[in-house]
C-alpha positions as a Markdown table, in Angstrom:
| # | Residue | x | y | z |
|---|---|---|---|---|
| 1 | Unk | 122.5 | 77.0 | 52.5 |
| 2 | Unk | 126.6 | 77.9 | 52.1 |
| 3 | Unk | 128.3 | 75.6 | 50.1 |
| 4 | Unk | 131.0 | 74.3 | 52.9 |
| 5 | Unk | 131.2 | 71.1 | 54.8 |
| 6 | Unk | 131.0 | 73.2 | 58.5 |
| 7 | Unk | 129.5 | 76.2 | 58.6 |
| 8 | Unk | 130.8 | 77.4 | 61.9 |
| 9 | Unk | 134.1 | 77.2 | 60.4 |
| 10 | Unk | 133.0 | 79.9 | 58.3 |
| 11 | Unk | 131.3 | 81.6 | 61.1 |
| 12 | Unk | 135.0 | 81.6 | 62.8 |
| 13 | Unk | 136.1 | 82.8 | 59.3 |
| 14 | Unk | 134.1 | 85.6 | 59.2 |
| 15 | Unk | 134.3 | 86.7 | 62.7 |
| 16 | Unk | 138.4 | 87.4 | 62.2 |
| 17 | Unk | 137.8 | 88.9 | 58.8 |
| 18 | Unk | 136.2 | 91.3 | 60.7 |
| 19 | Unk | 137.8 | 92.1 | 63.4 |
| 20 | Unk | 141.5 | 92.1 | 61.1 |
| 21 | Unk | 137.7 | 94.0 | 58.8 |
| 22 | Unk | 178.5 | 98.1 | 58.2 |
| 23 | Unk | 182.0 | 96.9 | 58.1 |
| 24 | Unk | 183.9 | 100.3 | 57.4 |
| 25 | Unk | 185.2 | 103.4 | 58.0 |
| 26 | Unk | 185.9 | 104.0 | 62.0 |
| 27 | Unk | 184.6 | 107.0 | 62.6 |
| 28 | Unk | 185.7 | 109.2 | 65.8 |
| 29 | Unk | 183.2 | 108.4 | 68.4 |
| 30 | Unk | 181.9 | 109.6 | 71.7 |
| 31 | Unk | 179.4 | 109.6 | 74.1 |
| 32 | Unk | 176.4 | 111.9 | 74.9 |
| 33 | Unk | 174.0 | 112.7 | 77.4 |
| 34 | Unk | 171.1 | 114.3 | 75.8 |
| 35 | Unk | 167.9 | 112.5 | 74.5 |
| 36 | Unk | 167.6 | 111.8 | 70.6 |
| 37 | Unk | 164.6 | 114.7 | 71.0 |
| 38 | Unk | 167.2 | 117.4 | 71.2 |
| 39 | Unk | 168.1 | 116.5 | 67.5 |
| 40 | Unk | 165.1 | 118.4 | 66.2 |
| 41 | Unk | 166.9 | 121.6 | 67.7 |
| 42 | Unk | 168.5 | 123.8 | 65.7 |
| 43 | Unk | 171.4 | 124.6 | 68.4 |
| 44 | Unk | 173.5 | 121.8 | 69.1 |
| 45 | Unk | 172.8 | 119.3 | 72.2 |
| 46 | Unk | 176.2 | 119.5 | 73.3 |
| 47 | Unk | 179.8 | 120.2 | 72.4 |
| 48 | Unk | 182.8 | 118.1 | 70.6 |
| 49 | Unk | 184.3 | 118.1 | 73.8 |
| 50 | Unk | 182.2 | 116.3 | 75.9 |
| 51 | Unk | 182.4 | 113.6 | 73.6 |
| 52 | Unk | 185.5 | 111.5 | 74.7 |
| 53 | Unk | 184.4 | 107.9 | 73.8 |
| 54 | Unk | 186.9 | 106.8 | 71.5 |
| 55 | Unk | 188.5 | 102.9 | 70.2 |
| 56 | Unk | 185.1 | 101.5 | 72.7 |
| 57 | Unk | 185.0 | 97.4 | 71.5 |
| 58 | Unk | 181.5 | 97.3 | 72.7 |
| 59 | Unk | 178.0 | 99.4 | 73.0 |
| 60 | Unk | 179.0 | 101.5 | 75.8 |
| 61 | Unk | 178.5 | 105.0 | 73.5 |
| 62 | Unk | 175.6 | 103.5 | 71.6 |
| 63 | Unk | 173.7 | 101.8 | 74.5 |
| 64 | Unk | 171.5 | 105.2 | 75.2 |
| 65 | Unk | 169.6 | 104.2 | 72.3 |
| 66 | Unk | 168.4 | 100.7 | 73.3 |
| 67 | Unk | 171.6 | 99.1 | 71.2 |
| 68 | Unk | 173.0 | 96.5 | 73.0 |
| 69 | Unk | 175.1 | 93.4 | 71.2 |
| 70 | Unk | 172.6 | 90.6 | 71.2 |
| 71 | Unk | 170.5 | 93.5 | 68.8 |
| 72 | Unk | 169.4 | 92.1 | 65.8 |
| 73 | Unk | 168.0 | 93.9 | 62.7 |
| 74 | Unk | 167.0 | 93.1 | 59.2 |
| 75 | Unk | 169.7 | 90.6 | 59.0 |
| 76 | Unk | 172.8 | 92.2 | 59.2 |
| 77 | Unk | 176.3 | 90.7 | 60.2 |
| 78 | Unk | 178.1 | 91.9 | 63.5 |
| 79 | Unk | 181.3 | 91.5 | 64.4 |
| 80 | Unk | 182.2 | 89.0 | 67.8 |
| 81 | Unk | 181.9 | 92.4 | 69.4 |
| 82 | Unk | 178.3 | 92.7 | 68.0 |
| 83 | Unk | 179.1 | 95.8 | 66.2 |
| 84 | Unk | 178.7 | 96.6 | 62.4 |
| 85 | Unk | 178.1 | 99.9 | 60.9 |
| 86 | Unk | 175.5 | 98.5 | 58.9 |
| 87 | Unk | 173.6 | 96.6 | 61.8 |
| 88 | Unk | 173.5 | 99.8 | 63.7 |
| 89 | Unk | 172.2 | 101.8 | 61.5 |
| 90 | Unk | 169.2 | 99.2 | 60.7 |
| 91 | Unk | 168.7 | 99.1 | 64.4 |
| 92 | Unk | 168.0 | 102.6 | 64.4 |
| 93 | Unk | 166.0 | 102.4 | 61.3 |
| 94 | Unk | 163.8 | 99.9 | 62.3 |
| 95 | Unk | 163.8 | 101.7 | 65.5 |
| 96 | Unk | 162.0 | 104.6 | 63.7 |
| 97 | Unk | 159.5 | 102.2 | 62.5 |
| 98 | Unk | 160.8 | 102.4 | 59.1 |
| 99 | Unk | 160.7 | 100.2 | 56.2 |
| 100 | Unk | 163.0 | 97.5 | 55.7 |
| 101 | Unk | 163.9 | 97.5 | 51.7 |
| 102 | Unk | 165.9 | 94.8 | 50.9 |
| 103 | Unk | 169.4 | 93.6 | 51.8 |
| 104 | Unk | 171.3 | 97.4 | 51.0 |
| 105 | Unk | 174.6 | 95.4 | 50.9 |
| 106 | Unk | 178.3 | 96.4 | 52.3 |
| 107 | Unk | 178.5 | 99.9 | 53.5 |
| 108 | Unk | 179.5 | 101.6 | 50.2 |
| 109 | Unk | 177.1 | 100.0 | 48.4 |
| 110 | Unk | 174.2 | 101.5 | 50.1 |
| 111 | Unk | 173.8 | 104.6 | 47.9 |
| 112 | Unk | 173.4 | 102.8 | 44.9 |
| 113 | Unk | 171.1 | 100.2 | 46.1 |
| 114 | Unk | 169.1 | 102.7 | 47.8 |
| 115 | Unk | 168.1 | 104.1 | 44.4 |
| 116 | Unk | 167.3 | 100.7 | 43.1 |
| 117 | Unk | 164.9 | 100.7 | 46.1 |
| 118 | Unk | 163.3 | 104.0 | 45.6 |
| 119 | Unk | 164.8 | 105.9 | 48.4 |
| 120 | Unk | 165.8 | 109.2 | 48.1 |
| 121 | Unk | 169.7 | 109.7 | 48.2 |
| 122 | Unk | 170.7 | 113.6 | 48.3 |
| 123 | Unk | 174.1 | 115.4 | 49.4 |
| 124 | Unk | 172.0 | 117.5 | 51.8 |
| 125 | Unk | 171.4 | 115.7 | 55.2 |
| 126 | Unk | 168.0 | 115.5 | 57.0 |
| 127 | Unk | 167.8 | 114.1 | 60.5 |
| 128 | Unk | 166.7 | 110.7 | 60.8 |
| 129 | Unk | 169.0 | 110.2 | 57.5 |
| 130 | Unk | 171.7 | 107.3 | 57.0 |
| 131 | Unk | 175.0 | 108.9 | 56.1 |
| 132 | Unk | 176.9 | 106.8 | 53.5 |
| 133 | Unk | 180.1 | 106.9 | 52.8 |
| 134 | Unk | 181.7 | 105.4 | 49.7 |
| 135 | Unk | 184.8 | 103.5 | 49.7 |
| 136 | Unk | 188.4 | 104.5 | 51.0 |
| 137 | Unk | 191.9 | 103.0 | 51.3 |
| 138 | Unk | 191.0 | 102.6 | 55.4 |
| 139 | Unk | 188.2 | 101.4 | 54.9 |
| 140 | Unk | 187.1 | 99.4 | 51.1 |
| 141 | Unk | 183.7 | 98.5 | 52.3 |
| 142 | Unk | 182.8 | 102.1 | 53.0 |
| 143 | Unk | 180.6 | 103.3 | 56.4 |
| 144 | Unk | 177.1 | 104.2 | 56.9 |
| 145 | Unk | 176.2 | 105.9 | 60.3 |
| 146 | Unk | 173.0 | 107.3 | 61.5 |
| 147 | Unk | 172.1 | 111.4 | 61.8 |
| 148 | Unk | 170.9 | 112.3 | 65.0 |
| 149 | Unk | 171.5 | 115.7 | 64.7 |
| 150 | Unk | 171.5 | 118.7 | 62.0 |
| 151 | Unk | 172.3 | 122.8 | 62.0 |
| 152 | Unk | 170.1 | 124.7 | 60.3 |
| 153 | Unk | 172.6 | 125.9 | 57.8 |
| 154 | Unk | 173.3 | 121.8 | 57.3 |
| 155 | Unk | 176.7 | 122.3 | 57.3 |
| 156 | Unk | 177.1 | 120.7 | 60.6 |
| 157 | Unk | 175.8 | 117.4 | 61.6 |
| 158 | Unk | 176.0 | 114.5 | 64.6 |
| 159 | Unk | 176.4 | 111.3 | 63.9 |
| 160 | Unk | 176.2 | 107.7 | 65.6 |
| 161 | Unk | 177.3 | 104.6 | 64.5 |
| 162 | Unk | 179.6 | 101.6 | 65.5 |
| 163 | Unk | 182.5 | 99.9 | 62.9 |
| 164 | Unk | 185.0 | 97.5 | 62.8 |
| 165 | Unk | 188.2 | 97.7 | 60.7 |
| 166 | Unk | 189.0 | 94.9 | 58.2 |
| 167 | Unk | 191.6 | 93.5 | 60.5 |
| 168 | Unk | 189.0 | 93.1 | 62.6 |
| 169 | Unk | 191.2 | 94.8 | 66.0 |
| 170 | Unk | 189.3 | 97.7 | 66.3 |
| 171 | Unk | 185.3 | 97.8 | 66.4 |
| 172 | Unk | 184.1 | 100.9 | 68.2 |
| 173 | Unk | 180.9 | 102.7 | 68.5 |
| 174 | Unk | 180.2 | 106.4 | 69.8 |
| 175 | Unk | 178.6 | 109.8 | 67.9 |
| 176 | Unk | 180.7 | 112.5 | 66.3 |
| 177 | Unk | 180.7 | 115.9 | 65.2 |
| 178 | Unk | 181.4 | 116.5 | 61.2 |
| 179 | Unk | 181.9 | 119.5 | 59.5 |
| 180 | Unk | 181.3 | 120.0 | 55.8 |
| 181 | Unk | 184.6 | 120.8 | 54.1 |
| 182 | Unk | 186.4 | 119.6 | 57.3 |
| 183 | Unk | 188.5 | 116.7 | 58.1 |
| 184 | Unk | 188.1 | 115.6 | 61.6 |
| 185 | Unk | 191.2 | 116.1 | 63.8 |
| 186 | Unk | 192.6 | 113.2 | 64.1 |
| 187 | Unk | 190.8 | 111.2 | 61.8 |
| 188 | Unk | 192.6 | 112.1 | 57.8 |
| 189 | Unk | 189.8 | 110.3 | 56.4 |
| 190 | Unk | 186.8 | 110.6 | 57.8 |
| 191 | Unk | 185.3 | 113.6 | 55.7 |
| 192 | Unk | 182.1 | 114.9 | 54.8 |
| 193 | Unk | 179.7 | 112.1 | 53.7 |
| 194 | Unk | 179.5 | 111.1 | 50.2 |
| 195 | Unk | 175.7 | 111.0 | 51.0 |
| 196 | Unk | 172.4 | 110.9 | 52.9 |
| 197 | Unk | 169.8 | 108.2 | 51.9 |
| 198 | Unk | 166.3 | 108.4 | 53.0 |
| 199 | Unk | 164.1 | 105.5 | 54.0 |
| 200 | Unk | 160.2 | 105.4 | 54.3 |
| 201 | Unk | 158.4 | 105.1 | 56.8 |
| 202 | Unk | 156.5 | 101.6 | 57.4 |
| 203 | Unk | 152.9 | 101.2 | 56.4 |
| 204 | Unk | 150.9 | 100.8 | 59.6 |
| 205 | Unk | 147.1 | 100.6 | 57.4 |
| 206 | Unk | 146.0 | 97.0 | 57.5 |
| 207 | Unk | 144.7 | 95.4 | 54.3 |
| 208 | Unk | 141.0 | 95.4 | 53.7 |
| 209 | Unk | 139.1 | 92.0 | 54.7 |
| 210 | Unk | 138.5 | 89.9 | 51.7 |
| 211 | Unk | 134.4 | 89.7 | 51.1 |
| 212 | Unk | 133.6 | 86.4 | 52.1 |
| 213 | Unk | 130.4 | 84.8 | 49.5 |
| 214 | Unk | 128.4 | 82.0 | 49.8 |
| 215 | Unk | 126.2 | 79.7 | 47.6 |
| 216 | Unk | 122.6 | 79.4 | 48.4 |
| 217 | Unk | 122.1 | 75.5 | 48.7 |
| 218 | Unk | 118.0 | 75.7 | 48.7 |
| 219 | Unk | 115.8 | 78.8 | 48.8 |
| 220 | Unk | 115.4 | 80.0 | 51.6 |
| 221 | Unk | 114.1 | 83.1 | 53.7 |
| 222 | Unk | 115.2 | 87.1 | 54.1 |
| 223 | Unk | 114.5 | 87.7 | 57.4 |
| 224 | Unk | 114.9 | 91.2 | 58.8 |
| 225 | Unk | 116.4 | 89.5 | 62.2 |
| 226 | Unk | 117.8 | 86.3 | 63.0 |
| 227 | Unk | 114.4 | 84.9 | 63.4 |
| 228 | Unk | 111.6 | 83.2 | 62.2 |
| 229 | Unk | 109.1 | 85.4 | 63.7 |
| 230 | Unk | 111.1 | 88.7 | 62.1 |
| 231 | Unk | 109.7 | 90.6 | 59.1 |
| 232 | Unk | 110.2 | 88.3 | 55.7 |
| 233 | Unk | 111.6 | 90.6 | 53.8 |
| 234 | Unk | 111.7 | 87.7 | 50.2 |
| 235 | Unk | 113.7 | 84.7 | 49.0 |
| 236 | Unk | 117.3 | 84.2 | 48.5 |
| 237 | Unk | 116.7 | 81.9 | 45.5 |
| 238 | Unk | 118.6 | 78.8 | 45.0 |
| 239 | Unk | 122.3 | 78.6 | 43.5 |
| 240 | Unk | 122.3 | 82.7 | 44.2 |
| 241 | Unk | 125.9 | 84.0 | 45.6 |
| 242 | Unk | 125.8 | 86.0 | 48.5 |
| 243 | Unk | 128.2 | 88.3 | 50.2 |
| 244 | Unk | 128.1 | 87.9 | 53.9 |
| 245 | Unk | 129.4 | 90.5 | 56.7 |
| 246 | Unk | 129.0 | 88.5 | 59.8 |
| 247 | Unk | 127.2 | 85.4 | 61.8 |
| 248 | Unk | 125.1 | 85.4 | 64.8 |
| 249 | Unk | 123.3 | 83.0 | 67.0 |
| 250 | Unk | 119.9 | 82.8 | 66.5 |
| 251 | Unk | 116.5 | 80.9 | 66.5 |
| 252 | Unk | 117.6 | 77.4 | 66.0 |
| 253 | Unk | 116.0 | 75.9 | 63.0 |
| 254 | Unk | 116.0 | 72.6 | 60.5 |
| 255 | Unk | 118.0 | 73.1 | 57.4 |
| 256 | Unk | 119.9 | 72.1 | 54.7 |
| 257 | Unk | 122.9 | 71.5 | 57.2 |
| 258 | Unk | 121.2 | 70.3 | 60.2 |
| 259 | Unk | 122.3 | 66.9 | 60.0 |
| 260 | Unk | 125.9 | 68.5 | 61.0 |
| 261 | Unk | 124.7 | 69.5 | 64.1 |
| 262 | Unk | 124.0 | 67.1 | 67.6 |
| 263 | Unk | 120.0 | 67.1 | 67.5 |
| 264 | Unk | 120.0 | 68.4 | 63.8 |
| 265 | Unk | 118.7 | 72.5 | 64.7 |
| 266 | Unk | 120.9 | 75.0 | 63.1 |
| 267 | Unk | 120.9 | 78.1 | 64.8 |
| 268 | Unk | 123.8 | 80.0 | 62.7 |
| 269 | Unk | 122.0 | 82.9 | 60.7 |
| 270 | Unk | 124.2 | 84.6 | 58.7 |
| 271 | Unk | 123.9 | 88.6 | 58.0 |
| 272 | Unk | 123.9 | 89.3 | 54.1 |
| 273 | Unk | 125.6 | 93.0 | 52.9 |
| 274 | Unk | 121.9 | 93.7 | 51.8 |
| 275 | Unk | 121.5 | 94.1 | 55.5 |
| 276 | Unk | 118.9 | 91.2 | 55.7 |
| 277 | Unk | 119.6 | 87.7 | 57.4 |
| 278 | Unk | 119.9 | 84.3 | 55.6 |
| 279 | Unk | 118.0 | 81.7 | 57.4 |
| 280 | Unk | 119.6 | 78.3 | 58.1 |
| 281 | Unk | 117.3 | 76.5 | 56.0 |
| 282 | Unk | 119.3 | 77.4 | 52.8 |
């Protein structure tokens, strides 16, 4: 009937088309205890001061999250530390199930190849946002860093990340507290973000199944079941093209590829999306 060499490799076919049917800019950093959860709430999940993780070359302030230095993510660098701004914040990204984009770049260039992407890229942060700072004397590749946590006024907001320097001596990782319009104590340059770039989520539907056809090879019976002794229901005439939804076992029979099968009886019927059965003599 179906133009193929084996038709149970088409019956396998079928079956699965069915069933398928950040080198930069070293922000302070720190520690904390609560769960990523409390970032929905509009009061904070915990003080500055309870936040003393500072000049950490490794994951220790990071590590609640499931970071860890043999983390990979999207591709990106890590220092011999395994930090990089830019590799965290992918981590937590892909974490999130979002949507890889494209290679964003060094730190500083992630605003501008967001846009080229499609993502949104705002001055007002959003929880779940990369914060993206552009370049600065301490740090010429710029910083991105992950929020975790906003006030409702959005003039407050927690960030995590982990950084190296260019000399490559520091490379720390921990959360801090940023003010807008405030420099952090301590810290001259790290500021207020330059910005906040959203990514999209991943798509989780799964492509439709392809309709698989087939050729009639000789006329041959519409069955109502996978049987002879079923209701005849008409022909499929010769050289026709049929769309087929499935295969099953059933009454073996000679046909036009019996001689492919030990004892030459072909019991493959297959079901056509008129909802009638193609015998095996086709």
């Amino acid at each position: 009937m179906i133009a193929i060499s084996k038709r149970a490799v088409i019956g396998i076919l079928l079956v699965l088309a069915l069933v398928v049917g950040m080198a930069g800019l070293s922000v302070a950093e720190a520690t904390v205890s609560a769960s990523p959860a409390a970032a929905k709430s509009t009061k904070a999940p915990m003080s500055q001061k309870s936040w003393p993780c500072y000049q950490k070359k490794n994951q220790v302030c990071v590590k609640q999250f499931g970071y860890k230095k043999s983390t990979t993510a999207w591709g990106y660098p890590k220092d011999r530390y395994g930090n990089n701004c830019t590799k965290y914040v992918a981590f937590r990204l892909s974490k999130m199930k979002m949507k890889n984009p494209g290679n964003m770049g060094d730190a500083y260039k992630w605003d501008s190849n967001a846009k080229k992407y499609g993502l949104k890229v705002t001055k007002t942060p959003a929880v779940g946002d990369v914060a993206q700072w552009n370049t600065s004397s301490r740090s010429p590749r710029g910083h991105v860093a992950y929020v975790d946590w906003v006030s409702s006024d959005k003039k407050t907001i927690y960030v995590s990340s982990t950084s190296y320097d260019d000399s490559g001596v520091h490379s720390y990782s921990g959360r801090a507290v940023l003010k807008k319009g405030k420099t952090m104590k301590g810290y001259s340059e790290i500021t207020w973000p330059s910005n906040f770039i959203t990514f999209k989520k991943a798509s989780t539907n799964k492509p439709a199944p392809k309709a698989v056809t087939a050729k009639v090879m000789a006329k041959t019976q519409k069955m109502s079941k996978a049987t002879l002794k079923s209701t005849q229901k008409g022909w499929y005439a010769k050289g026709s093209k049929l769309t087929l939804k499935c295969y099953v076992r059933g009454q073996k029979v000679k046909g036009y590829y019996s001689k492919s099968f030990k004892g030459g009886w072909d019991d493959l019927w297959y079901k056509v999306s008129d909802g009638y059965y193609e015998s095996p003599r086709g």
